[in-house]
C-alpha positions in Angstrom: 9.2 10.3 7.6 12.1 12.7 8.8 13.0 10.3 11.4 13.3 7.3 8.8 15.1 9.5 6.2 17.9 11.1 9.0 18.7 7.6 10.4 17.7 5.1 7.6 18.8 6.7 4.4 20.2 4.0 2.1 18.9 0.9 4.2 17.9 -1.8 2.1 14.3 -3.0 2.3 12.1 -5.2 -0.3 8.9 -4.6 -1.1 7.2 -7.9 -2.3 4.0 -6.9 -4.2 2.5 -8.5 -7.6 0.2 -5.5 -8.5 1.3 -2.5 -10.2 -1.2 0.0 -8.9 -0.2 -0.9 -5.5 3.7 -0.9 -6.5 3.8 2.4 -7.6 1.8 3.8 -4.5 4.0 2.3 -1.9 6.9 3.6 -3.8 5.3 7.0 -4.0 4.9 6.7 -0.1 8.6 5.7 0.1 10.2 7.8 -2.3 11.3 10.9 0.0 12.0 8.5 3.4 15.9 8.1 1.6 15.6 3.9 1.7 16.5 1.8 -0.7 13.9 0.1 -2.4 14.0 -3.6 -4.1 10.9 -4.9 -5.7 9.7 -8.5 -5.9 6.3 -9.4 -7.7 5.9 -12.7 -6.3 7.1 -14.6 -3.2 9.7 -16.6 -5.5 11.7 -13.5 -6.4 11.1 -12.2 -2.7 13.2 -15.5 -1.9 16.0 -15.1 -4.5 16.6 -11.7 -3.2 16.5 -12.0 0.0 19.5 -14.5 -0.5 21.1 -12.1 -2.6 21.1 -9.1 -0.7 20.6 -8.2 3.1 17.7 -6.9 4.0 16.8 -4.3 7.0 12.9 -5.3 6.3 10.7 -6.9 4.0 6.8 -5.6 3.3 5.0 -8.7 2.1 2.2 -9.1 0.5 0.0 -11.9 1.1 -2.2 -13.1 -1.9 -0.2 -13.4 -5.0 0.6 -15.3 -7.6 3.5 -18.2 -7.9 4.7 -18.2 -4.1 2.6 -16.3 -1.6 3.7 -14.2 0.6 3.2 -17.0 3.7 5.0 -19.7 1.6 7.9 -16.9 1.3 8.4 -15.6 4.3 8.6 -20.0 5.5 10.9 -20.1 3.3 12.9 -17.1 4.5 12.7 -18.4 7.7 13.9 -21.7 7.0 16.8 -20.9 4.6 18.3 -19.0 7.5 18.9 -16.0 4.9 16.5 -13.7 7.1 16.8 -14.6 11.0 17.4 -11.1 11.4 15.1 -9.3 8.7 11.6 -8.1 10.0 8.9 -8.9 7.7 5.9 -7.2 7.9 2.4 -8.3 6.0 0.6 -6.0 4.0 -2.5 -7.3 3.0 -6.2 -6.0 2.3 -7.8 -9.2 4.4 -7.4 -7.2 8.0 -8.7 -10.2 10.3 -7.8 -11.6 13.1 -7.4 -15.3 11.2 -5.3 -13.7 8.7 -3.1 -12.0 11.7 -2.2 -15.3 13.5 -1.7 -17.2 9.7 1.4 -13.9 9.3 2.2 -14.7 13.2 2.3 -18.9 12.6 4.7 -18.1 9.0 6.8 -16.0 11.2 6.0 -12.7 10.0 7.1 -9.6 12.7 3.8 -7.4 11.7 0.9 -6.9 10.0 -0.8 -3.8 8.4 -3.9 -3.5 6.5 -4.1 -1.9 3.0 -4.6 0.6 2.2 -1.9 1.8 4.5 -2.1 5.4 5.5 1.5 6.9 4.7 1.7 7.7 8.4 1.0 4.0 9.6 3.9 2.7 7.3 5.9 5.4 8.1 5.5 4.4 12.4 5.6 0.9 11.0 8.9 1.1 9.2 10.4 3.2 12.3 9.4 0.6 14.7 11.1 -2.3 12.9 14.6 -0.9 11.6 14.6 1.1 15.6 15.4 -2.8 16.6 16.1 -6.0 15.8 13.4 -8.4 14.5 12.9 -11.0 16.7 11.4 -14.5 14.9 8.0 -15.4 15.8 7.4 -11.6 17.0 3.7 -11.2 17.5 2.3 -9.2 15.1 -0.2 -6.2 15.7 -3.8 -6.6 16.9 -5.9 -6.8 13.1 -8.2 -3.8 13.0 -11.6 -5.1 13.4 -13.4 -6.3 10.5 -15.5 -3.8 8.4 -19.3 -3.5 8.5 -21.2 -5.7 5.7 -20.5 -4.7 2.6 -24.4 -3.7 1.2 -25.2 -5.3 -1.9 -26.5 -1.7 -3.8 -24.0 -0.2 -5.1 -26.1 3.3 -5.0 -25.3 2.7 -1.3 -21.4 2.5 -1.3 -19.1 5.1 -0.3 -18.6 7.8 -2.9 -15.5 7.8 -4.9 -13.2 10.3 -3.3 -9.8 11.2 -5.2 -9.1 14.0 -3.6 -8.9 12.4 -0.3 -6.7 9.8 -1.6 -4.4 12.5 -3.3 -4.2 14.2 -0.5 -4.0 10.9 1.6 -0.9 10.0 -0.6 0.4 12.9 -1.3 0.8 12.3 -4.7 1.1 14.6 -7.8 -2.7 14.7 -9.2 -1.8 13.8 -12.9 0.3 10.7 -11.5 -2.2 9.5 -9.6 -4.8 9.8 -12.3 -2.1 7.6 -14.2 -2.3 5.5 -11.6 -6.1 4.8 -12.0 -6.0 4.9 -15.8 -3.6 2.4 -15.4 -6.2 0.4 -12.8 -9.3 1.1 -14.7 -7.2 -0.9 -17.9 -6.4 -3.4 -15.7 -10.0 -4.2 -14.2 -11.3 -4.2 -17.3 -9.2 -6.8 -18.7 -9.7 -9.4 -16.1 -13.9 -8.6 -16.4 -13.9 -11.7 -19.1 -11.9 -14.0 -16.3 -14.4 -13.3 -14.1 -17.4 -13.7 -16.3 -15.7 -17.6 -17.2 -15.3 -17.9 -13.9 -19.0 -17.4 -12.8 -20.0 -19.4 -15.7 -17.9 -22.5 -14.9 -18.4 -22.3 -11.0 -14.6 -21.3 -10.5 -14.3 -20.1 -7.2 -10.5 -19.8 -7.3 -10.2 -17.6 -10.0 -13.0 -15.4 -8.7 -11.4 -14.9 -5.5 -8.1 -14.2 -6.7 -8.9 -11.7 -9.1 -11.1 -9.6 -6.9 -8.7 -9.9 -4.2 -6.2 -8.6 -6.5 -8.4 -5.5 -7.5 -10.3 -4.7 -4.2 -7.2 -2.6 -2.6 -6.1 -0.9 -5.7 -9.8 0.4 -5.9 -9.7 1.2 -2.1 -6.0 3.1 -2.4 -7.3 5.4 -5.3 -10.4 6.1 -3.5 -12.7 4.2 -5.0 -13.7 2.3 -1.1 -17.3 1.7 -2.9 -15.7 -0.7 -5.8 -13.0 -1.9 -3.5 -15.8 -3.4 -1.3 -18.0 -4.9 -4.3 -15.0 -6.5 -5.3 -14.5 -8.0 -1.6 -17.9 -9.0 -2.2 -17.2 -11.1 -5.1 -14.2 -12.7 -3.4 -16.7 -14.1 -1.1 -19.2 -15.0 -3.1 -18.7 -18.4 -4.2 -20.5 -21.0 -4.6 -23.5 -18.4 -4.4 -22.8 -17.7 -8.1 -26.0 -15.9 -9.1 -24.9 -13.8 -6.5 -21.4 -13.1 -8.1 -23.2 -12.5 -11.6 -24.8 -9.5 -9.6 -22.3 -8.3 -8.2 -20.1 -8.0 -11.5 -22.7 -6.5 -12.9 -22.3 -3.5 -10.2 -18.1 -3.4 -10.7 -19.0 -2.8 -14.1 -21.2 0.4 -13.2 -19.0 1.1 -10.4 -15.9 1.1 -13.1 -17.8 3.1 -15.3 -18.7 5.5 -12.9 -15.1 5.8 -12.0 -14.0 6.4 -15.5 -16.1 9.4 -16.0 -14.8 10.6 -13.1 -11.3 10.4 -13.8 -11.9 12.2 -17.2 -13.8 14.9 -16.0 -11.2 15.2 -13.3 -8.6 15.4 -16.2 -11.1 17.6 -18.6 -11.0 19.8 -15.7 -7.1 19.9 -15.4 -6.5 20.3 -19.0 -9.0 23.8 -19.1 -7.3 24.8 -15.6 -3.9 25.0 -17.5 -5.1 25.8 -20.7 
């Protein structure tokens, strides 16, 4: 990060991203590395801006909604605005078909999320060290993860104080953070009971795809891999119905969590 803040300070990157969890995290990460910082929720805006303004590099997310992020960065390409930009995907869907979909869009790299501060940090170094090069291969995909077991007695615990320390992030921000998630999830838990009740695959995938690396970032790597379940479970919908049925624990489980953690906090200071 010292590197980045002594000979990038004031560079202009974009960070194209449609969740809010995930927003403020990266921002978080990026806040003391001196660059500049433009945010695009969709690929659309990613577009418009990147014609507005010139970008040193451009973190792009993947799966969002209006324009995704392999539809924008095509259209990047194509426009001429960013023959110079590197873009580099962030995405929670670390596979190798996923890697050669960023490398066929003309994406630079490709990092998994959650990304370790340390990992953007090299990765940001690397790209603004030299000039992007179109149709740049991107990094070798991490291997895929074991199966994600179907109990959810048997996922990962929740650990928030490896992802604050991970972050390094004030605690009573990042508990924001997963108050802020934990609102969120809940919300879209009707969407994807209509969606198991009508058959809709789409819906189902691109909600839990939205969730699962918010829940991985705050440390909940247990939900974040039932809702990567859920992504995949179509057309097996009896096996979706179960596996809401466990988010819902899982979020509940969370929730207590987070307000003992704050209980704990507020006697601490008290």
């Amino acid at each position: 990060m010292r590197q980045l803040r002594e000979r990038f300070a004031d560079a202009p990157i974009l960070l194209v991203e449609d969740d809010v969890v995930n927003q403020e995290v990266a921002l978080a990460m990026l806040g003391d590395t001196g660059l500049m910082v433009d945010i695009a929720s969709n690929g659309s805006e990613a577009v418009e801006l990147a014609a507005q303004r010139p970008y040193r590099l451009i973190l792009m997310d993947l799966q969002m909604p209006v324009m995704d992020g392999l539809a924008a960065t095509r259209a990047i390409r194509a426009a001429g605005i960013g023959d110079s930009v590197a873009i580099v995907a962030m995405t929670a869907n670390a596979f190798e078909e996923d890697r050669r979909r960023c490398e066929e869009a003309g994406m630079n790299d490709f990092v998994a999320k959650p990304v370790a501060p340390e990992v953007l940090y090299a990765t940001l170094l690397k790209w603004l060290t030299r000039e992007a090069s179109i149709g740049a291969p991107p990094a070798a995909a991490p291997a895929a993860g074991p199966a994600v077991a179907a109990d959810v007695a048997a996922q990962p615990p929740v650990d928030i104080d490896a992802a604050v320390n991970l972050l390094g992030m004030e605690p009573d921000k990042f508990y924001a953070l997963i108050g802020k998630f934990l609102a969120s999830a809940r919300t879209e838990l009707p969407r994807l009971d209509a969606a198991i009740a009508q058959g809709d695959g789409k819906t189902l995938s691109s909600v839990s795809h939205r969730l699962k690396s918010p829940a991985r970032t705050l440390g909940a790597s247990g939900l974040g891999d039932l809702f990567e379940t859920l992504e995949r479970s179509h057309p097996d919908m009896a096996k979706a119905a179960t596996t809401l049925q466990q988010i819902r624990t899982a979020l509940n489980q969370f929730a207590r969590l987070l307000d003992d953690r704050m209980s704990q906090r507020g006697r601490s200071e008290g």
